[in-house]
N, C-alpha and C positions, 0 to 999 in steps of 0.2 A: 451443458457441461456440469453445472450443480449436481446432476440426478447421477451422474456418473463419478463425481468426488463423495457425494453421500452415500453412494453404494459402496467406493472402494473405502471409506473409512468404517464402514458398516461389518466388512469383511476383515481388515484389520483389527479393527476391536473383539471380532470371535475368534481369528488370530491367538492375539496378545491375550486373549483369555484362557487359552489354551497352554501356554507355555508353563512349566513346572516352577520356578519360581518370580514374584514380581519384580524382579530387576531383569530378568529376561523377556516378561511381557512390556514393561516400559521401554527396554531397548528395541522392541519390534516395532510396537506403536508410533516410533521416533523414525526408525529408520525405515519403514515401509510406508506408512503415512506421513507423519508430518513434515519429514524433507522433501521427500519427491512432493505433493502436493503444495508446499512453499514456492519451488522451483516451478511446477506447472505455471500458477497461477502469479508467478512473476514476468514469466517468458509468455502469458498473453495477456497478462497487460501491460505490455508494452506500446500498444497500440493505442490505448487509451490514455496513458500517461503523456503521450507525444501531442493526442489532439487536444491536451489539458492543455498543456505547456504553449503551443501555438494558439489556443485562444486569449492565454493568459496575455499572449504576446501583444496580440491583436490588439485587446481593451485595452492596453501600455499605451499602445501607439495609438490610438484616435484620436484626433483632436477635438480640443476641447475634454477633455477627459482631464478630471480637478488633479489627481493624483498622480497623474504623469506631469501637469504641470507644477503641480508642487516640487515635486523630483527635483523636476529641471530648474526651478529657481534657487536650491538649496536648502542649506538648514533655517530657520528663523531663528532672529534675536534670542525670544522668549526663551529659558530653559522650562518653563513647562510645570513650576512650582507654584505659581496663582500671586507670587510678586507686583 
């Protein structure tokens, strides 16, 4: 999918080069690159953001895991100033 966003911004940019003034090549480069290609690569990863989020979950829940038990115990006394 890379060789394919690098081609189509490859395209764009001679595009946007082409347009008679640069507020007209910057709005093309914007609107034919940069958003659609934002939106692609949000809408696939979403797949990856999910099996983030579920391992993030995973290592929460282990036990024995310092951090999930610290959670669960609360805040500590200490405020954290070396008092």
């Amino acid at each position: 999918m890379w060789i394919v966003a690098i081609a189509w911004i490859y395209v764009v940019v001679l595009m946007a080069a082409t347009e008679p003034t640069v507020v007209g090549g910057i709005m093309t480069f914007v609107f034919y690159c940069a958003v659609p290609l934002s939106i692609l690569f949000y809408l696939t990863g979403a797949k990856r953001r999910r099996q983030r989020r579920q391992l993030a979950a995973q290592d929460r829940d282990k036990p024995g895991n310092k951090d999930a038990a610290d959670d669960a115990a609360g805040p500590s006394a200490s405020d954290g100033d070396g008092d």
